[in-house]
PDB file of N, CA, C and O in Angstrom:
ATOM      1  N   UNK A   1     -21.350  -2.147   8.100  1.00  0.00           N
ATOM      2  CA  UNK A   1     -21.350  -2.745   9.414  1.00  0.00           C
ATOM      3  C   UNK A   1     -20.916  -1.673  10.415  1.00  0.00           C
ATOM      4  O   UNK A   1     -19.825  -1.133  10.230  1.00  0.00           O
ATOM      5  N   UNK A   2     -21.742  -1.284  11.554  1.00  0.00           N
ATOM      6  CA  UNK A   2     -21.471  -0.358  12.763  1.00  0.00           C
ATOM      7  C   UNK A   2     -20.594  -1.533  13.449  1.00  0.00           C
ATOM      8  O   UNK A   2     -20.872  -2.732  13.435  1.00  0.00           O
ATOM      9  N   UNK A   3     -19.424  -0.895  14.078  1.00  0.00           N
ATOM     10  CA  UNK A   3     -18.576  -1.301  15.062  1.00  0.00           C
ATOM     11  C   UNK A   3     -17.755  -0.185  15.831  1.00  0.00           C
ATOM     12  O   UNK A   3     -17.042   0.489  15.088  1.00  0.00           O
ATOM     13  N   UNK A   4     -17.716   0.149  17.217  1.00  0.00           N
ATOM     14  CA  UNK A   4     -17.036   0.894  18.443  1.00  0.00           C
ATOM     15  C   UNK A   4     -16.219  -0.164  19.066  1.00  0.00           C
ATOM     16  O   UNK A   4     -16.215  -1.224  19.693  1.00  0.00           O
ATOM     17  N   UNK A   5     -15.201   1.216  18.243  1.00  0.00           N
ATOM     18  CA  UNK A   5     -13.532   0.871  18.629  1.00  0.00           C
ATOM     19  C   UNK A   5     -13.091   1.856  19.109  1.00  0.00           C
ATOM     20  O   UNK A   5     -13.682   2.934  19.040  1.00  0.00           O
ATOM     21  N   UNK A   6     -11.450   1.619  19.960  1.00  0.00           N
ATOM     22  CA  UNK A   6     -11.176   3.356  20.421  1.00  0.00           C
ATOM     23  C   UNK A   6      -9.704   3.263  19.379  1.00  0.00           C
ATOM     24  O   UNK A   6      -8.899   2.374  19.100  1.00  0.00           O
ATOM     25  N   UNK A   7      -9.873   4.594  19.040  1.00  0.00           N
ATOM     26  CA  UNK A   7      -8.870   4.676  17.880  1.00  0.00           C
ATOM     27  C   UNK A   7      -7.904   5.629  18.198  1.00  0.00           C
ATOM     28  O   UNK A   7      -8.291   6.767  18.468  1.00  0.00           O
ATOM     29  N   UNK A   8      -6.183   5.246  18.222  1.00  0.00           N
ATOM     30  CA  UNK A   8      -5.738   6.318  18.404  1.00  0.00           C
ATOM     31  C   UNK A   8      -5.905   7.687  17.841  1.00  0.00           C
ATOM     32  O   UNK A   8      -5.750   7.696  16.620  1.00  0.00           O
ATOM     33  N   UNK A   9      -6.138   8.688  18.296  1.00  0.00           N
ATOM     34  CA  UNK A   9      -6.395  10.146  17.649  1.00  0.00           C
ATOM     35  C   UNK A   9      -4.757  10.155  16.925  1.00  0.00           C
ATOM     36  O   UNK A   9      -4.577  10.139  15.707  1.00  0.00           O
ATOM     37  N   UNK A  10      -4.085  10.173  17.550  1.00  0.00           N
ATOM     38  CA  UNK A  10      -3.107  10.719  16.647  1.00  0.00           C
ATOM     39  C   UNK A  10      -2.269  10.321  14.993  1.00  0.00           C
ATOM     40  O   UNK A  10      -1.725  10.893  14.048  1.00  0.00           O
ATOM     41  N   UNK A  11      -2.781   8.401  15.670  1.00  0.00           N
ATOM     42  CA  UNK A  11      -2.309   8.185  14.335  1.00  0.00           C
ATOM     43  C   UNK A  11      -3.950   7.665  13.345  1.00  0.00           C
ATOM     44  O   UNK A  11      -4.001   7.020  12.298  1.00  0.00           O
ATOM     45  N   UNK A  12      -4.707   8.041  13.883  1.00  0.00           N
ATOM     46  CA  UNK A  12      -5.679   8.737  12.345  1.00  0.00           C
ATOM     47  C   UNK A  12      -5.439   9.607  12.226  1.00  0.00           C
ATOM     48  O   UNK A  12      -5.843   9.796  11.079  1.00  0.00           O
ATOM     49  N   UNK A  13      -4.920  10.702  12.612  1.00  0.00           N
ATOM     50  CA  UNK A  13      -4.680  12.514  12.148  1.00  0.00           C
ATOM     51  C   UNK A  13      -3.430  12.157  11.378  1.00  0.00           C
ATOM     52  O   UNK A  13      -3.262  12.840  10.368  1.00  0.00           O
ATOM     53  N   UNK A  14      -2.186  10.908  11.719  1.00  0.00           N
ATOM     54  CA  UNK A  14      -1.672  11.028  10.162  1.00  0.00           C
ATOM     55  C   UNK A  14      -2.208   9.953   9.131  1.00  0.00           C
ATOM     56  O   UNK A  14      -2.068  10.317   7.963  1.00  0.00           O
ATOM     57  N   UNK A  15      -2.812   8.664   9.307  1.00  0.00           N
ATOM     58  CA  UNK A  15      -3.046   8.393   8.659  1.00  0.00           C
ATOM     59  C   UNK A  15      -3.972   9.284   7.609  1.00  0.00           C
ATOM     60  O   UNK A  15      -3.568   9.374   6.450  1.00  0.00           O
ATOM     61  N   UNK A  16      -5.240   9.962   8.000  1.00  0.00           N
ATOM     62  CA  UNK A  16      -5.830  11.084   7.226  1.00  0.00           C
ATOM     63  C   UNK A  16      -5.491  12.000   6.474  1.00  0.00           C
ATOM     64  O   UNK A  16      -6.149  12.580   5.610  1.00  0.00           O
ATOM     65  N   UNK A  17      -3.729  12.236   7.026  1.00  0.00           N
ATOM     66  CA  UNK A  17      -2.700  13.147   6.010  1.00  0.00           C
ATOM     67  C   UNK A  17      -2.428  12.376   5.292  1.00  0.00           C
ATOM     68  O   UNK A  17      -2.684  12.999   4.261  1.00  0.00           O
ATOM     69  N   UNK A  18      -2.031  11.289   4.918  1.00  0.00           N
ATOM     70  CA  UNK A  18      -1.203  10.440   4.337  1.00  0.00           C
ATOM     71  C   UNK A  18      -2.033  10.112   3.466  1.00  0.00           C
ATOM     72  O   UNK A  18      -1.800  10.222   2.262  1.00  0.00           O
ATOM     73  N   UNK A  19      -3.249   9.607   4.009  1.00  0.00           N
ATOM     74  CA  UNK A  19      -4.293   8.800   2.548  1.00  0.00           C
ATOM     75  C   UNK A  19      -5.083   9.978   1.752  1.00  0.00           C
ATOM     76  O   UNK A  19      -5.508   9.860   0.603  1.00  0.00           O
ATOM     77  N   UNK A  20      -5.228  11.373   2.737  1.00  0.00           N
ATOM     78  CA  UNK A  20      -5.838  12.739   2.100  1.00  0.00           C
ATOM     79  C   UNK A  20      -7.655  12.284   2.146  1.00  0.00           C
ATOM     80  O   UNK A  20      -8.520  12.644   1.347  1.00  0.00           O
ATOM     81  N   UNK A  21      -7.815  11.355   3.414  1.00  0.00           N
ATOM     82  CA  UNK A  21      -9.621  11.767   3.346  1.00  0.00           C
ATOM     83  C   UNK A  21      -9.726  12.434   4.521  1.00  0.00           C
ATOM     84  O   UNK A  21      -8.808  12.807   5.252  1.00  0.00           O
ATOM     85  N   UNK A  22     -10.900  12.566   4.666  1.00  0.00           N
ATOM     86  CA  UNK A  22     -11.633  13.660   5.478  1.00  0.00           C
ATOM     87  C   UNK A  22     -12.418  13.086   7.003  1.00  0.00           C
ATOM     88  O   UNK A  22     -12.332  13.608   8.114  1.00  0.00           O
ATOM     89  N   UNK A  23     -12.957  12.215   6.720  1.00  0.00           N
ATOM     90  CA  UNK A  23     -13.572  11.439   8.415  1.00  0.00           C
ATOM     91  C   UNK A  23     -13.003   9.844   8.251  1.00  0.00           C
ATOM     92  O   UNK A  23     -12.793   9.010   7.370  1.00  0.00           O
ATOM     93  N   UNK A  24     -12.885  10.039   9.964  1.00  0.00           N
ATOM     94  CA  UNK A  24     -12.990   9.065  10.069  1.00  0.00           C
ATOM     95  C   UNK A  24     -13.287   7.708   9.452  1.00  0.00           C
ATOM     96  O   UNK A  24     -12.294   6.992   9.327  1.00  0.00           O
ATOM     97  N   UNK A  25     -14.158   7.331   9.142  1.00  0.00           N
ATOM     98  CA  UNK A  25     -15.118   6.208   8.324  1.00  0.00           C
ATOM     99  C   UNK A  25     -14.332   6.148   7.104  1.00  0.00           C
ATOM    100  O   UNK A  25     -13.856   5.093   6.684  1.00  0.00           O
ATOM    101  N   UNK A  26     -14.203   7.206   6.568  1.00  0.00           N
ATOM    102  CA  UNK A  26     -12.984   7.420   5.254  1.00  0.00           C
ATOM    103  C   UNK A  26     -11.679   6.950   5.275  1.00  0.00           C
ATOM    104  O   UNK A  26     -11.156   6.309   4.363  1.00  0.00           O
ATOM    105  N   UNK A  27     -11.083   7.319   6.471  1.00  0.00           N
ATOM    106  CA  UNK A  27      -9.833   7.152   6.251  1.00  0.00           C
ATOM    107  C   UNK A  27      -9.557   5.809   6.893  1.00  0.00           C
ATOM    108  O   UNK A  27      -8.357   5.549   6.813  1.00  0.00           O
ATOM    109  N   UNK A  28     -10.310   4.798   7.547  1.00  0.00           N
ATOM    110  CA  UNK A  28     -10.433   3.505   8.061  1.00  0.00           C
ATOM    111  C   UNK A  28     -10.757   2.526   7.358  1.00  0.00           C
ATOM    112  O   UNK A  28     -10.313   1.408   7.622  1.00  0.00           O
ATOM    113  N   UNK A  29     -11.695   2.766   6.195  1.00  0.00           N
ATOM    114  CA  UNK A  29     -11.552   2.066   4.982  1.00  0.00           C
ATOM    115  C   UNK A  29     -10.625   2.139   3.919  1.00  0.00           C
ATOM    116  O   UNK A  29     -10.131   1.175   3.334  1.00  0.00           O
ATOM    117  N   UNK A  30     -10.402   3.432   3.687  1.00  0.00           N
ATOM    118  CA  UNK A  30      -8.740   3.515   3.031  1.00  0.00           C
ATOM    119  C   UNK A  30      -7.884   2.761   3.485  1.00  0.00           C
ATOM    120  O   UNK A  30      -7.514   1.705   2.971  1.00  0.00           O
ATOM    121  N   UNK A  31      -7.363   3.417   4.844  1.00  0.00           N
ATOM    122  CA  UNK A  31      -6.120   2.131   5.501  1.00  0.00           C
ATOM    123  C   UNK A  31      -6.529   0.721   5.368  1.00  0.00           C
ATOM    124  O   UNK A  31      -5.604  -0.066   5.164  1.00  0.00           O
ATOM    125  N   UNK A  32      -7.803   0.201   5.447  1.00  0.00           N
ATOM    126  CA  UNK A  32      -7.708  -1.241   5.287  1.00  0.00           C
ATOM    127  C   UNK A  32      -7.836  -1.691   3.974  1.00  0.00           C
ATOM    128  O   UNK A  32      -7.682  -2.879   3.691  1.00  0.00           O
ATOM    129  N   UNK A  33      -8.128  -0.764   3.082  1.00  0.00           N
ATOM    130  CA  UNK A  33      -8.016  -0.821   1.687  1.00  0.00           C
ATOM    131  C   UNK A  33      -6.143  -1.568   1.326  1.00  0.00           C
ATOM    132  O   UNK A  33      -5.637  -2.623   0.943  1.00  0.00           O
ATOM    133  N   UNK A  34      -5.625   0.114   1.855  1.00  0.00           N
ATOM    134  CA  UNK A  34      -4.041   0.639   1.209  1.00  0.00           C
ATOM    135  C   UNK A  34      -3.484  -1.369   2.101  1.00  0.00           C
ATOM    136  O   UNK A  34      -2.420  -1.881   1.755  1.00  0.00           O
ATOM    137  N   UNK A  35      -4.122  -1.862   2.801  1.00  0.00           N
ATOM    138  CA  UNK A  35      -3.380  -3.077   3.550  1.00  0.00           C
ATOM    139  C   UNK A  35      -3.541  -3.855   2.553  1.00  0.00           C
ATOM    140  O   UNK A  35      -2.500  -4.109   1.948  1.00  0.00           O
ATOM    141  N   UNK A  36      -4.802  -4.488   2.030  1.00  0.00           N
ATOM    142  CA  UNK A  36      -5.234  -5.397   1.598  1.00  0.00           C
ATOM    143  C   UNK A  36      -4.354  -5.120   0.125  1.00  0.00           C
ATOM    144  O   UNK A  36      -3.499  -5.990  -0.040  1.00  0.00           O
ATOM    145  N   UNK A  37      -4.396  -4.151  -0.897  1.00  0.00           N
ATOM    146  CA  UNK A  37      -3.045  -3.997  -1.698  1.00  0.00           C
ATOM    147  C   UNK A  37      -1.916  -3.879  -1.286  1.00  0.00           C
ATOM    148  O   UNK A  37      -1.005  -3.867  -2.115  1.00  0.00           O
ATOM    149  N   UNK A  38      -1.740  -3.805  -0.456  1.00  0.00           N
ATOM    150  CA  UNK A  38       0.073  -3.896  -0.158  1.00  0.00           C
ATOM    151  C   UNK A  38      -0.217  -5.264   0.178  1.00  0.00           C
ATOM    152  O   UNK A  38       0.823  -5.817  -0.180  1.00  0.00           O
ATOM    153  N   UNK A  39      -1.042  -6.254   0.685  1.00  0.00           N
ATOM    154  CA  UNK A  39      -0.736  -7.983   0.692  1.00  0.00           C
ATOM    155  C   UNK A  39      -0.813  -8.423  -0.951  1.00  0.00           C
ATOM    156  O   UNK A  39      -0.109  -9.305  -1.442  1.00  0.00           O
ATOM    157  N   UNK A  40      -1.504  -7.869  -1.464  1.00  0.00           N
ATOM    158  CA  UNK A  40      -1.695  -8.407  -3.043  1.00  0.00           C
ATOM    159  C   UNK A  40      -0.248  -8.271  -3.764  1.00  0.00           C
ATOM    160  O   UNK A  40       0.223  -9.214  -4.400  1.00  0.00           O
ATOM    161  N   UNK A  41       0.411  -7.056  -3.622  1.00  0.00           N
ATOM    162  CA  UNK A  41       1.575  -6.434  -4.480  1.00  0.00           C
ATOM    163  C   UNK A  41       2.469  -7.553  -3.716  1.00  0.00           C
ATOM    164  O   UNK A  41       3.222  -8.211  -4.434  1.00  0.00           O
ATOM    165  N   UNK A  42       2.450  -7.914  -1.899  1.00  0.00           N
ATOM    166  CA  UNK A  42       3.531  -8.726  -1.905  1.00  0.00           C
ATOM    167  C   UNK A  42       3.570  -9.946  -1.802  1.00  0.00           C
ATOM    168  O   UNK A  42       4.488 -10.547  -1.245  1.00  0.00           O
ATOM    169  N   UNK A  43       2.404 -10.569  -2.419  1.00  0.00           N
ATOM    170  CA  UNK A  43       2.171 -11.809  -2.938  1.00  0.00           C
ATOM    171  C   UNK A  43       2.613 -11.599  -4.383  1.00  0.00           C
ATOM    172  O   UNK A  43       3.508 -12.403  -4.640  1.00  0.00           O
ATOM    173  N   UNK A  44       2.321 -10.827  -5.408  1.00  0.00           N
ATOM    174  CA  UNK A  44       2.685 -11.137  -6.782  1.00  0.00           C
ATOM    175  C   UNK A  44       4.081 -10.877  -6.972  1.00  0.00           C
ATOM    176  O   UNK A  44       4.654 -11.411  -7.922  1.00  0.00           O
ATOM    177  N   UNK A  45       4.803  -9.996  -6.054  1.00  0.00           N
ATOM    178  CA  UNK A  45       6.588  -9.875  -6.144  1.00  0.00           C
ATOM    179  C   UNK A  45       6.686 -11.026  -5.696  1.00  0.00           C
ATOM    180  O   UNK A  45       7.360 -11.630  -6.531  1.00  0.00           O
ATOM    181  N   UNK A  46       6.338 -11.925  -4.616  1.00  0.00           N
ATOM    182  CA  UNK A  46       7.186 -13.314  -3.967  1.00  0.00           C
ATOM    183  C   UNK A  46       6.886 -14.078  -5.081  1.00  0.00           C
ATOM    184  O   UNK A  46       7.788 -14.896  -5.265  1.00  0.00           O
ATOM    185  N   UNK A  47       5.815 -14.177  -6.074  1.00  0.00           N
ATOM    186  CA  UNK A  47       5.220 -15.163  -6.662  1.00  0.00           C
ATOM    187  C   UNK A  47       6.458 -15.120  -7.761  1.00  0.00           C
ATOM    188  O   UNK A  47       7.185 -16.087  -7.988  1.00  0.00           O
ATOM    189  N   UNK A  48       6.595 -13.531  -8.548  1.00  0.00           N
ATOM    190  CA  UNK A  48       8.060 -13.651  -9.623  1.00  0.00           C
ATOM    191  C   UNK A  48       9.482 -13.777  -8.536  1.00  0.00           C
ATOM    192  O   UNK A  48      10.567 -14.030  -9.061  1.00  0.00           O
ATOM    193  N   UNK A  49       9.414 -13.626  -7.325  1.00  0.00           N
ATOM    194  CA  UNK A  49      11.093 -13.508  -7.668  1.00  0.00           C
ATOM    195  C   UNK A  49      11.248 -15.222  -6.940  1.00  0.00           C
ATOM    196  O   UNK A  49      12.281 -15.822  -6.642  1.00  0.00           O
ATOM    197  N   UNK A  50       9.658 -15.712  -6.802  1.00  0.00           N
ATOM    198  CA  UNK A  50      10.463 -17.319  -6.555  1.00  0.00           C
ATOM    199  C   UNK A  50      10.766 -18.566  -8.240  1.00  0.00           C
ATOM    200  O   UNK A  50      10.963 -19.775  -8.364  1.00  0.00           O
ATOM    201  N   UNK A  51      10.665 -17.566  -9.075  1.00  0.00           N
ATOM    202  CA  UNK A  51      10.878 -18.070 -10.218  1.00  0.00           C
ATOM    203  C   UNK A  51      11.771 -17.497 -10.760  1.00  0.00           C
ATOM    204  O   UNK A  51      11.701 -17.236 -11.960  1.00  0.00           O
ATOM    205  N   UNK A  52      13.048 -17.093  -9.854  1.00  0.00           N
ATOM    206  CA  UNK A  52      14.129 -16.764 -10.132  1.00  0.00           C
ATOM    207  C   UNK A  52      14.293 -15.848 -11.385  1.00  0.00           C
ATOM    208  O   UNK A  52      15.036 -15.941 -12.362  1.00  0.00           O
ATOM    209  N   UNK A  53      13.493 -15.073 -11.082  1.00  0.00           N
ATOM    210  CA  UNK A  53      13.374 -13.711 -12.333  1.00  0.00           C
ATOM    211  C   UNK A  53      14.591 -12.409 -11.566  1.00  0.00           C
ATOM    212  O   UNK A  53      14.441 -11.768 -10.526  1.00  0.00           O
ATOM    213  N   UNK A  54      15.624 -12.384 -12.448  1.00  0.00           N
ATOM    214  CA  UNK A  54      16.442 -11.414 -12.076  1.00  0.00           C
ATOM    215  C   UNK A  54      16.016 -10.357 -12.662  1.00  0.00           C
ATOM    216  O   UNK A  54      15.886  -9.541 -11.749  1.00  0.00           O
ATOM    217  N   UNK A  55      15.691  -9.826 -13.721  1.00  0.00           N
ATOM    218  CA  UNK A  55      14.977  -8.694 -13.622  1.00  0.00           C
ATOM    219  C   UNK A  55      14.097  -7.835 -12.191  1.00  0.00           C
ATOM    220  O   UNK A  55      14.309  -6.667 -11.866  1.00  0.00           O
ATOM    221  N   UNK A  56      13.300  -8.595 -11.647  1.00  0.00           N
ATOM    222  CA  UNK A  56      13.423  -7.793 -10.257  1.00  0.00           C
ATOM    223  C   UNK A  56      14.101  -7.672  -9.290  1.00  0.00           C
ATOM    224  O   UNK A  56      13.592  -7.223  -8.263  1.00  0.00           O
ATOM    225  N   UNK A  57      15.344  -8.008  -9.325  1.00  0.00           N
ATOM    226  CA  UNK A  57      16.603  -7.487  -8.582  1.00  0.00           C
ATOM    227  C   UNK A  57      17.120  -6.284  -9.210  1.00  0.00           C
ATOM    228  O   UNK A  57      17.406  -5.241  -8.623  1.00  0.00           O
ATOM    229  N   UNK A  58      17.204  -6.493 -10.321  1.00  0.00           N
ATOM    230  CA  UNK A  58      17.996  -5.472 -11.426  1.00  0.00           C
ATOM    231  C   UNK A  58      17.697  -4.017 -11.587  1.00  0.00           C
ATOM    232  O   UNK A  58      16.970  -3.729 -12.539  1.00  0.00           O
ATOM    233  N   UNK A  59      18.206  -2.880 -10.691  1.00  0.00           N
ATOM    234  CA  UNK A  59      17.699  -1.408 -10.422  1.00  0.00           C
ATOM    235  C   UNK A  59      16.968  -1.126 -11.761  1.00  0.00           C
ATOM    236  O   UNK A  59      15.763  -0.882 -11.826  1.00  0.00           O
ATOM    237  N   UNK A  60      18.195  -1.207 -13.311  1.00  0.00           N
ATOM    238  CA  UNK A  60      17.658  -0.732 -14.096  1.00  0.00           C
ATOM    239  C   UNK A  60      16.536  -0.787 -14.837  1.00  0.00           C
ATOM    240  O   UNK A  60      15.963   0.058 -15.525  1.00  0.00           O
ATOM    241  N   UNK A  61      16.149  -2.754 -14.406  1.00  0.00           N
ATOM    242  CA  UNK A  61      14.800  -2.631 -15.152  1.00  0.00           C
ATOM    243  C   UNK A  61      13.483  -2.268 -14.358  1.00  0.00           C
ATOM    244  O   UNK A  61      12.439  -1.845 -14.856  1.00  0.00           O
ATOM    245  N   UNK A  62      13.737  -2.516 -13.024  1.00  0.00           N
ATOM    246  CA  UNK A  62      13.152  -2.427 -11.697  1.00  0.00           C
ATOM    247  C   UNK A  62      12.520  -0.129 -11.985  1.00  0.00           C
ATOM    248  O   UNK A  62      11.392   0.310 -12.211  1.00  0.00           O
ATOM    249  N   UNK A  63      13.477   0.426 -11.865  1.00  0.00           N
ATOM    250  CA  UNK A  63      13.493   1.885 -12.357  1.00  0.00           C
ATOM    251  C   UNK A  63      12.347   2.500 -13.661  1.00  0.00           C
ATOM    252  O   UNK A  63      11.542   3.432 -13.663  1.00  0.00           O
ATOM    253  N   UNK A  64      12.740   1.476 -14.701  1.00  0.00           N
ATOM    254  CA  UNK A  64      12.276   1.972 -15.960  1.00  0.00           C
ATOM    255  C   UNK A  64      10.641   1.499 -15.609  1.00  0.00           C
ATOM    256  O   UNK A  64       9.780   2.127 -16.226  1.00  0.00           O
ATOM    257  N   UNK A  65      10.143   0.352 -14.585  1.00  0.00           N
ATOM    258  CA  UNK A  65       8.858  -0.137 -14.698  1.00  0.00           C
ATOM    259  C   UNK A  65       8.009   0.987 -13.749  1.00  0.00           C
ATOM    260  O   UNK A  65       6.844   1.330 -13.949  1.00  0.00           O
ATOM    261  N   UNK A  66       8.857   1.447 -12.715  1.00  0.00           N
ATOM    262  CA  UNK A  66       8.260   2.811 -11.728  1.00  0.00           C
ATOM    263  C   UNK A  66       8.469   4.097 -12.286  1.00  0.00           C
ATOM    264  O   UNK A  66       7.664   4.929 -11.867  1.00  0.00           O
ATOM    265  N   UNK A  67       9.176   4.455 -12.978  1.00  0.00           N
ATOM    266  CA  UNK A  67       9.701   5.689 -13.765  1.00  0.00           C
ATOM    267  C   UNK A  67      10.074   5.834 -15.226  1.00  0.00           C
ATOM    268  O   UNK A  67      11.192   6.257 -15.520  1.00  0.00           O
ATOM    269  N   UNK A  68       9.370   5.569 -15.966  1.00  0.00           N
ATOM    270  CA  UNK A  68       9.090   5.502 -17.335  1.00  0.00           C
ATOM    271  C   UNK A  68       9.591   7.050 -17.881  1.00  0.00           C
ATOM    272  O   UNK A  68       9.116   8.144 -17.576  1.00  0.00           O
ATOM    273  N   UNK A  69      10.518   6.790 -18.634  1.00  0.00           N
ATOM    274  CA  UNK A  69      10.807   8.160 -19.245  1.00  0.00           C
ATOM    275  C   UNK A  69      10.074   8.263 -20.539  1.00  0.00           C
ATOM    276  O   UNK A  69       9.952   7.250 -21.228  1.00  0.00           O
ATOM    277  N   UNK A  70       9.558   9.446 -20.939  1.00  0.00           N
ATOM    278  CA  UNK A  70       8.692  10.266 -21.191  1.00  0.00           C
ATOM    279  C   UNK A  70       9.195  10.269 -22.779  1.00  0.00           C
ATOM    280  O   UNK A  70       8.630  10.987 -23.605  1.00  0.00           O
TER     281      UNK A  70
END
């Protein structure tokens, strides 16, 4: 779908650092990508911690699921 929008220059020059694409068109589907998973991830955390799962409070187990030692 073609659509003209005015886009801030500056924050696509970091969003484009941040996501690492190259045009425009790239890095505008990324960001609405990187949105649409960050709503998914914070729907499935509200979904466990409203079932009173202390494990995702808990640094240590919270740690070992992002940083898996080797």
């Amino acid at each position: 779908m073609r659509t003209v929008i005015d886009i801030d220059k500056e924050l696509l020059e970091v969003a484009r650092h941040e996501l690492g694409t190259s045009t425009t068109e790239e890095t505008v589907n990324a960001a609405l990508k990187e949105i649409s998973e960050r709503s998914k991830r914070r729907k499935a955390f509200e979904y466990w911690r409203a079932r009173d799962n202390a494990d995702l409070l808990d640094p240590d187990t919270t740690n070992r699921a992002w940083y898996p030692r080797a």
